[in-house]
FIBA-370662 format. One record per residue (C-alpha): residue in three letters; x, y, z. Coordinates in steps of 0.05 Angstrom, whole numbers, plus 5000, padded with zeros to 4 digits. Layout:
<atoms>
+-----+------+------+------+
|  aa |    X |    Y |    Z |
+-----+------+------+------+
| ALA |    X |    Y |    Z |
...
+-----+------+------+------+
</atoms>
This chain:
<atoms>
+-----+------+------+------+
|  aa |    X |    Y |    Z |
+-----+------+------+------+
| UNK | 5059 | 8482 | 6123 |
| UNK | 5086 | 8526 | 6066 |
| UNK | 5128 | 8549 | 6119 |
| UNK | 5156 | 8482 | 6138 |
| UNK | 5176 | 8461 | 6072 |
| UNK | 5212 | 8536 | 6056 |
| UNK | 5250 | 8523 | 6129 |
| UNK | 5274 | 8454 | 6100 |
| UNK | 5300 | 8470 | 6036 |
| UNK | 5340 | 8529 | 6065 |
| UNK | 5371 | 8480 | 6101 |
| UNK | 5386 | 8435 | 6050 |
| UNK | 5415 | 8489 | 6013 |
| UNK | 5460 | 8510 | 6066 |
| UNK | 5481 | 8438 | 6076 |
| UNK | 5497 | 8442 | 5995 |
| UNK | 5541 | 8507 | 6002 |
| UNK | 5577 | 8480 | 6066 |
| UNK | 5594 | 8404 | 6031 |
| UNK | 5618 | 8440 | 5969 |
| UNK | 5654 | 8491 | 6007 |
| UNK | 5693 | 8430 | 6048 |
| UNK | 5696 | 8391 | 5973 |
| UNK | 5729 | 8458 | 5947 |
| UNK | 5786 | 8469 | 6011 |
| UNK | 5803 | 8396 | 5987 |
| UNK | 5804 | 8409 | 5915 |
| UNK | 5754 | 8370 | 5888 |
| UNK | 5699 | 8409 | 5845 |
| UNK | 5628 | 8373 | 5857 |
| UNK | 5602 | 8428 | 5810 |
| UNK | 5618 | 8391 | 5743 |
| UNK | 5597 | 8325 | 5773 |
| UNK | 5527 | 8339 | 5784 |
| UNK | 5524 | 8364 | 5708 |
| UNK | 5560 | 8298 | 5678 |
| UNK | 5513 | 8255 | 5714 |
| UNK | 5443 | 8278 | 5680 |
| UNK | 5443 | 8236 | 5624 |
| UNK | 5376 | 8244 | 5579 |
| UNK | 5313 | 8184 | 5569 |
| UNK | 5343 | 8176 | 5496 |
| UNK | 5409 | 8150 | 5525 |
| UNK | 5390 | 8112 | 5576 |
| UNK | 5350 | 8074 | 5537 |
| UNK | 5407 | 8070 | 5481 |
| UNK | 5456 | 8038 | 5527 |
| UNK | 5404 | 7996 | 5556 |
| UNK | 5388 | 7966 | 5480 |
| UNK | 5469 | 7954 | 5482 |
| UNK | 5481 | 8022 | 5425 |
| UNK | 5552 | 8050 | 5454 |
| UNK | 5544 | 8105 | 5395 |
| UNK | 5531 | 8180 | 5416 |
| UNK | 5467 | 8201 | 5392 |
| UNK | 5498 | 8244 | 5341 |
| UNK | 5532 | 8187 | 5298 |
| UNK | 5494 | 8159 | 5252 |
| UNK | 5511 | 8090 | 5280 |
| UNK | 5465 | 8099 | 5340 |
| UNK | 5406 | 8098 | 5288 |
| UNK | 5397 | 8020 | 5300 |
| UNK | 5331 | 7968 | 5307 |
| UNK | 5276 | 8016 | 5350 |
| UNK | 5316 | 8081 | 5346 |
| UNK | 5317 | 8069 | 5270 |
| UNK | 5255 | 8061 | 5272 |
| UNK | 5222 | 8120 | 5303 |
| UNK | 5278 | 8166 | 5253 |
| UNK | 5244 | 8139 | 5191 |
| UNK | 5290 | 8079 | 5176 |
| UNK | 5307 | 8014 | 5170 |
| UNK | 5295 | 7959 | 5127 |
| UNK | 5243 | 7976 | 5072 |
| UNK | 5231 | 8045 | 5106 |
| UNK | 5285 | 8089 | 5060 |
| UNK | 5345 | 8061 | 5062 |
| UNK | 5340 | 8000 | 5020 |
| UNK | 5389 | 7957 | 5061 |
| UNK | 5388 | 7874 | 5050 |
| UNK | 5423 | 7828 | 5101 |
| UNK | 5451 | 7775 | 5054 |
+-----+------+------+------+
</atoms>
């Protein structure tokens, strides 16, 4: 069986090489596509709660995200909604 398996994901890697090779005659580079589509859990779950902020601006810090940091209202930052 550990044969099998080996057998088919040499194949699937040659099917890789040979669709990239193709994508590359065309000019288009599937390379940096694969890498811009891994997004991590943290945004995901930020653009599901409707946060458009990178995770490096402070503005992303909002309602459960705020939360797990350390913040939010009466946890440090001393912030009233009037």
């Amino acid at each position: 069986m550990p044969e099998l398996i080996q057998t088919f994901k040499s194949m699937q890697k040659s099917e890789s090489e040979k669709r990239k090779f193709l994508a590359a005659i065309q000019g288009v580079e599937l390379e940096g596509a694969e890498e811009e589509q891994s997004k991590s859990f943290e945004d995901v779950r930020r653009k599901a709660l409707g946060i458009t902020a990178d995770a490096s601006d402070v503005v992303s810090l909002q309602g459960q995200f705020a939360s797990e940091a350390g913040f939010g209202i009466g946890a440090g930052l001393g912030y009233k909604k009037e």
